[in-house]
One Martini backbone bead per residue (centre of mass of N, CA, C, O) as a GRO file, in nm:
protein
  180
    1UNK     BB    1   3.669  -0.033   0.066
    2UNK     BB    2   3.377  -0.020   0.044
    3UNK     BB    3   3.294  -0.009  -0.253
    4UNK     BB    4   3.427  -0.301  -0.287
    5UNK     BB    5   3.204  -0.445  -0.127
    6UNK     BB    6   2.976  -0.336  -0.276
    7UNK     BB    7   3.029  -0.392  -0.597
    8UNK     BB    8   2.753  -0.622  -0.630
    9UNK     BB    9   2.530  -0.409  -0.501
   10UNK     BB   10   2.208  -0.254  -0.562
   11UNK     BB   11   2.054  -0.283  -0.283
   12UNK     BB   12   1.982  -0.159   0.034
   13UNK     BB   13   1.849  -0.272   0.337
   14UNK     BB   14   1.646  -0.130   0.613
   15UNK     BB   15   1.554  -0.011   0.932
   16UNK     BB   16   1.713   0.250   0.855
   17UNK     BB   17   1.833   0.558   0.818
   18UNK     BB   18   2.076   0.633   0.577
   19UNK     BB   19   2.380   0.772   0.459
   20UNK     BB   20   2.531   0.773   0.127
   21UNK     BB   21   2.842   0.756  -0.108
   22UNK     BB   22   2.833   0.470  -0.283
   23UNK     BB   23   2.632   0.409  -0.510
   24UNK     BB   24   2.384   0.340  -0.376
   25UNK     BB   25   2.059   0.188  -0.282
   26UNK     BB   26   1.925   0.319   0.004
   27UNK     BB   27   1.649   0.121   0.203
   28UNK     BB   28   1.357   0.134   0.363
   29UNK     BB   29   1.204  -0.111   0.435
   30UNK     BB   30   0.930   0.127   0.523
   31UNK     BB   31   0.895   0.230   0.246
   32UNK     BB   32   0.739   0.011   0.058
   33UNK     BB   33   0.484   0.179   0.140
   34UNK     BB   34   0.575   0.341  -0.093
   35UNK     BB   35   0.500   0.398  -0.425
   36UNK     BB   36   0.796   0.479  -0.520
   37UNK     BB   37   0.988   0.280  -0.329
   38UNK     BB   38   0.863   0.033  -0.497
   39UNK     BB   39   0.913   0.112  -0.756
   40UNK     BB   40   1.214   0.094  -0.735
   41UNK     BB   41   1.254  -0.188  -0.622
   42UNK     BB   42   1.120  -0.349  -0.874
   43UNK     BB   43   1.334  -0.216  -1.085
   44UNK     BB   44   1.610  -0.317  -0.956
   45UNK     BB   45   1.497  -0.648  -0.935
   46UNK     BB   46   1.442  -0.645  -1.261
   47UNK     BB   47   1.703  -0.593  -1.344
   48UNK     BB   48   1.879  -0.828  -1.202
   49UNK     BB   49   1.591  -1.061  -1.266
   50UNK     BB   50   1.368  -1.047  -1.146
   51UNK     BB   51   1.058  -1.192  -1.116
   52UNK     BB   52   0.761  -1.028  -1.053
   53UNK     BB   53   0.677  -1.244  -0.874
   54UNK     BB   54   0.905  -1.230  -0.657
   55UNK     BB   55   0.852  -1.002  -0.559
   56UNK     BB   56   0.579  -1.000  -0.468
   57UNK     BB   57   0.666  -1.214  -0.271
   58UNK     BB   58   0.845  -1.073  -0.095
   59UNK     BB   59   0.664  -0.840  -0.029
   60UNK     BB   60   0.471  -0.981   0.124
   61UNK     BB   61   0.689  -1.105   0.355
   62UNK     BB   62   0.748  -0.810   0.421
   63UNK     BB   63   0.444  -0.767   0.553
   64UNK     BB   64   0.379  -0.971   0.728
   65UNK     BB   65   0.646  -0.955   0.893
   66UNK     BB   66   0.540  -0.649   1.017
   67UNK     BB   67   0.313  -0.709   1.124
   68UNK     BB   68   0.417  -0.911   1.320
   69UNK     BB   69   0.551  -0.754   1.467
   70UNK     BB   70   0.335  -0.527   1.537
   71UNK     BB   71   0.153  -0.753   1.715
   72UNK     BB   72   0.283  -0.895   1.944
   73UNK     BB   73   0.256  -0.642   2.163
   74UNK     BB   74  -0.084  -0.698   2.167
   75UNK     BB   75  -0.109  -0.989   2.200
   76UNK     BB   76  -0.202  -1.198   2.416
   77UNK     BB   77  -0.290  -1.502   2.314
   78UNK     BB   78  -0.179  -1.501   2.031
   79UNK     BB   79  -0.040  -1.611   1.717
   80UNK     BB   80   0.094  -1.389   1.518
   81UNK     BB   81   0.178  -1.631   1.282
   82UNK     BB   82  -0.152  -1.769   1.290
   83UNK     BB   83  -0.313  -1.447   1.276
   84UNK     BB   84  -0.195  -1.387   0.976
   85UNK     BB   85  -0.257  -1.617   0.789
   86UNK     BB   86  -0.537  -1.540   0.835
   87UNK     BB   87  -0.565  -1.265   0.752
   88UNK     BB   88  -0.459  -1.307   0.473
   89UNK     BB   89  -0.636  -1.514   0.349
   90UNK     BB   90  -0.878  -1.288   0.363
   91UNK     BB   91  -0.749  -1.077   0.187
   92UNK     BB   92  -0.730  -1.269  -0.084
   93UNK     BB   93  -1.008  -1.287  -0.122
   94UNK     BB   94  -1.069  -0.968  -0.182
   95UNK     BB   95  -0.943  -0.974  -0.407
   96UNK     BB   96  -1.042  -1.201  -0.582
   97UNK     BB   97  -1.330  -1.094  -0.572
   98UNK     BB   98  -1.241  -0.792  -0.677
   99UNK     BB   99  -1.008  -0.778  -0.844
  100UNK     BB  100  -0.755  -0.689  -0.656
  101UNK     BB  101  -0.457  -0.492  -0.543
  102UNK     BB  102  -0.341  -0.408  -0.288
  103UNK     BB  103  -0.124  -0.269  -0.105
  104UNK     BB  104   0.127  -0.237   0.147
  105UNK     BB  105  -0.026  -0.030   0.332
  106UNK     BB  106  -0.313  -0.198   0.344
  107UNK     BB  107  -0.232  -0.485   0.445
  108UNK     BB  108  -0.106  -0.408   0.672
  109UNK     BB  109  -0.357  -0.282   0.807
  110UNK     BB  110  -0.544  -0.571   0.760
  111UNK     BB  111  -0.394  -0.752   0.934
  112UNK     BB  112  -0.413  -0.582   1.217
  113UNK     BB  113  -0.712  -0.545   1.229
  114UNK     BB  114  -0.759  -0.874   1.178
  115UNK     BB  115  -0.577  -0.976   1.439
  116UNK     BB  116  -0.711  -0.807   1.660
  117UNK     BB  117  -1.031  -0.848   1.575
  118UNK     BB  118  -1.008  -1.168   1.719
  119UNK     BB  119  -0.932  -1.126   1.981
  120UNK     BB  120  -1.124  -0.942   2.081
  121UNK     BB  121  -1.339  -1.155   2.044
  122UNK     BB  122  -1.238  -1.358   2.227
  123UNK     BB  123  -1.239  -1.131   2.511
  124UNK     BB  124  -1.491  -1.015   2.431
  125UNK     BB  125  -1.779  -0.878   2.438
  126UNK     BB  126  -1.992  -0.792   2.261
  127UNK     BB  127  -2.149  -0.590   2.105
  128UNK     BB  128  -2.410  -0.324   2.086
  129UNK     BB  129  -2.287  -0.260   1.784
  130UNK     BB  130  -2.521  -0.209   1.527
  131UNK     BB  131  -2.645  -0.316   1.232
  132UNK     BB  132  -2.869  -0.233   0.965
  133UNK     BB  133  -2.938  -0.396   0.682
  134UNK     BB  134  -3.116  -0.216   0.529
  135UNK     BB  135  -2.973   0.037   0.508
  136UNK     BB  136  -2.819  -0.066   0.332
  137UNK     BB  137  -2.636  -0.090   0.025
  138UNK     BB  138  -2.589  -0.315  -0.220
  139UNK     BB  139  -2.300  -0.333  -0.188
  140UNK     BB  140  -2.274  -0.393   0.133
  141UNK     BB  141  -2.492  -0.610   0.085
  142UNK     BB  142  -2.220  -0.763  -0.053
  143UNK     BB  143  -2.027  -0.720   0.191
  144UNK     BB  144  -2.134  -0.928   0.372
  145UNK     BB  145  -2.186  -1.180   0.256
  146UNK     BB  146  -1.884  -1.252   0.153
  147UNK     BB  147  -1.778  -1.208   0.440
  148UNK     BB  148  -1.921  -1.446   0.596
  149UNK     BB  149  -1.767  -1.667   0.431
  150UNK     BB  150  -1.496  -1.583   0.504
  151UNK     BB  151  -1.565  -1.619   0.816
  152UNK     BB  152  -1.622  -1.918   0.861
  153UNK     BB  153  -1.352  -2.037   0.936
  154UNK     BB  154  -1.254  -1.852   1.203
  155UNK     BB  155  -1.503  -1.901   1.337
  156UNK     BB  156  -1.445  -2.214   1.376
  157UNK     BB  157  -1.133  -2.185   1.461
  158UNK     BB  158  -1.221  -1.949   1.742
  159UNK     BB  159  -1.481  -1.948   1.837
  160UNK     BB  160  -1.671  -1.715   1.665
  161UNK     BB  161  -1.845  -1.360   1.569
  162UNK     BB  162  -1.861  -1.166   1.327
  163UNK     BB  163  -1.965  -0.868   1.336
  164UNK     BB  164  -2.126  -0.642   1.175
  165UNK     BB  165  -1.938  -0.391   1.271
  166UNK     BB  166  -1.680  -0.500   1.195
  167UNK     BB  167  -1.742  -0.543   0.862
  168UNK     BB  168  -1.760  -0.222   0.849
  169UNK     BB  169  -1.498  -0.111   0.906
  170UNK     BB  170  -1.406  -0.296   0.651
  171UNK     BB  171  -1.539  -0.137   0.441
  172UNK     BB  172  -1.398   0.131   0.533
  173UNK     BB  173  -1.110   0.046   0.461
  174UNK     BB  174  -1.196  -0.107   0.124
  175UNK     BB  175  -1.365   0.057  -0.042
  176UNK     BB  176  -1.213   0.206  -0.263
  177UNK     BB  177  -1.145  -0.098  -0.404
  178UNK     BB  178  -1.455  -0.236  -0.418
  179UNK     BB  179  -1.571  -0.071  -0.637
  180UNK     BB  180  -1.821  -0.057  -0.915
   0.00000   0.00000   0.00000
């Protein structure tokens, strides 16, 4: 009864850990994170028909919305998605500028990071970790120089100032993605 309902199904998505016997490929959702798991999931969707965007565009929204959910109840203040599609935004621009694709675990991480890194300048006083420029190396001053441009939109929608401590932090996240 099971396997013939299941008959035309390729893939089925979990929220948990499933285990069974009908012959299909069952998939915790946050294995996405997992670079085996993905790939196994977009070889999947491949063989179905589905085009390389398409999939990129599911992962994404997939990535997105775990965001969304991860920070709901961490922020106080903030639209979870008001401040993910802003976060989402930031992590595209460093894509596109360094011509890199993070994975779906890097993403989330930044998006999560972006997105309390926001709140937190809009409810917090300033800090006083500072960074001086001087000793930064050519790349780290190439990368907040970049950071500065990006975060200029957030900054005038959000009436904060992005502190160079905070774009440090992000250069720890994502400095070996942005190495030339």
């Amino acid at each position: 009864m099971i396997k013939s309902f299941f008959s035309n199904t390729q893939l089925i998505m979990t929220t948990t850990d499933v285990a069974s016997d009908i012959g299909i490929e069952i998939m915790n959702v946050y294995n996405i994170f997992d670079k085996s798991a993905a790939l196994k999931i977009q070889t999947i969707l491949r063989n179905c028909g589905e085009s390389t965007h398409s999939i990129n565009e599911l992962v994404d929204r997939l990535v997105r919305f775990l965001s969304i959910e991860g920070i709901r109840g961490r922020l106080q203040i903030l639209n979870p998605d008001i401040v993910i599609q802003e976060s989402q935004r930031i992590v595209d621009h460093y894509e596109d500028f360094y011509s890199v694709k993070f994975s779906s675990r890097i993403k989330l991480n930044l998006y999560m990071h972006l997105s309390l890194m926001i709140e937190r300048m809009m409810t917090s006083r300033p800090s006083n970790n500072s960074i001086s420029r001087a000793t930064l190396t050519k790349q780290e001053q190439e990368f907040f120089a970049i950071s500065s441009g990006i975060f200029q939109p957030i900054e005038q929608k959000f009436n904060i100032q992005v502190q160079d401590y905070e774009i440090a932090l992000l250069y720890e996240l994502i400095k070996d993605f942005v190495l030339k």
